[in-house]
Each structure stands twice: as structure tokens, then as C-alpha cells.
N, C-alpha and C positions, 0 to 999 in steps of 0.2 A: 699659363693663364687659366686653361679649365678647370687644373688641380687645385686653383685658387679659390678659383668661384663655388666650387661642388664645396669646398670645407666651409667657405663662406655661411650656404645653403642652411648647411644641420642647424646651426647654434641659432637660427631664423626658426627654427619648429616651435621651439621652445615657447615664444612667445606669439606664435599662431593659435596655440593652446587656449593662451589666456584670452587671446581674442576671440574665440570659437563663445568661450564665456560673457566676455562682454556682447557679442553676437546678439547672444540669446535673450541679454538684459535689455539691448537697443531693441531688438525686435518687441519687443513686451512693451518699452516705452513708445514707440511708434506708435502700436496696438492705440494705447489709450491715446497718444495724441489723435489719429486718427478718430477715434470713437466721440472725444470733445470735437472734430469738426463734426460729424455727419448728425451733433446733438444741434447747436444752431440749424445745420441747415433742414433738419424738421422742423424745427419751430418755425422757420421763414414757411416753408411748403405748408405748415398745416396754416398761417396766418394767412 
């Protein structure tokens, strides 16, 4: 069973890779979703 799971494992790296990538794109778009909230809610604060 372990010898299964550990071979399982590696060919799983492979595409942690590409997610490491997307990561960095999600993190970026978050960034700006965020940024579009904190813009309304100055405008409420300075109104």
C-alpha cells in the first residue's frame, strides 16, 4: 500500500508546478479584486 501511494505522489509534482504558476496569477487577481473593493468603500467613507 505505501509503495503505491509514494509512486502515486511524484507524477502529483508535476502539476503542483503549474499550480505554483497559477498561484501567482490568482494572487495578482485577488490583488486587483481587492483594490476594486477598498475603491467603493473610500468613496462611501469620504461621502
Amino acid at each position: 500500500m505505501l509503495g503505491h501511494e509514494g509512486s502515486k505522489k511524484k507524477p502529483l509534482k508535476q502539476p503542483k508546478e503549474e499550480a505554483k504558476e497559477m498561484d501567482e496569477e490568482d494572487k495578482v487577481f485577488k490583488q486587483q479584486q481587492k483594490e476594486k473593493q477598498k475603491k467603493p468603500e473610500e468613496l462611501i467613507a469620504k461621502a
